[in-house]
C-alpha positions in Angstrom: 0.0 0.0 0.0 1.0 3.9 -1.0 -0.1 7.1 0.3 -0.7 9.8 -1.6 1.8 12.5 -1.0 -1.0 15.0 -1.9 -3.8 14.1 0.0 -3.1 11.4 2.6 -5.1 8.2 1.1 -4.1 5.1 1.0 -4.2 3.3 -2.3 -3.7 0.0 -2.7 -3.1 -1.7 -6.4 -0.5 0.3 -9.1 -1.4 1.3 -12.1 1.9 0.2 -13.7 4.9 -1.7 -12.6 7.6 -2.5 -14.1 11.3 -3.4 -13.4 14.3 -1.7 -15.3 17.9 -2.2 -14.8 18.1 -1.1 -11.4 14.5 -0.5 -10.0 11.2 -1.8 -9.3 8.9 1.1 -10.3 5.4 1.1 -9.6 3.1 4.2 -10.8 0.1 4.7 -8.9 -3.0 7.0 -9.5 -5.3 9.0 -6.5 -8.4 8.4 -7.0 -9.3 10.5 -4.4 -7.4 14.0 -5.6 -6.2 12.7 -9.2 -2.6 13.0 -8.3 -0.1 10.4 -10.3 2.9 9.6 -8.3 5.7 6.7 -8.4 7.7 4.7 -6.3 10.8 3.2 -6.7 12.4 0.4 -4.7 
């Protein structure tokens, strides 16, 4: 699970993910506010 950075909710299933060379990046859309936002790991 993610929070949004914008407006605190907790969402729970990516909207992408992928793996590149050095990362596991998973992009992730508010549903709440809108707001896109990605984490990498």
């Amino acid at each position: 699970m993610a929070k949004c950075p914008n407006c605190g909710t907790e969402v729970s299933k990516p909207e992408r993910a992928f793996k590149n060379r050095f990362f596991h990046v998973e992009a992730y859309a508010c549903k709440k506010c809108g707001h896109n936002f990605k984490f990498t790991g």
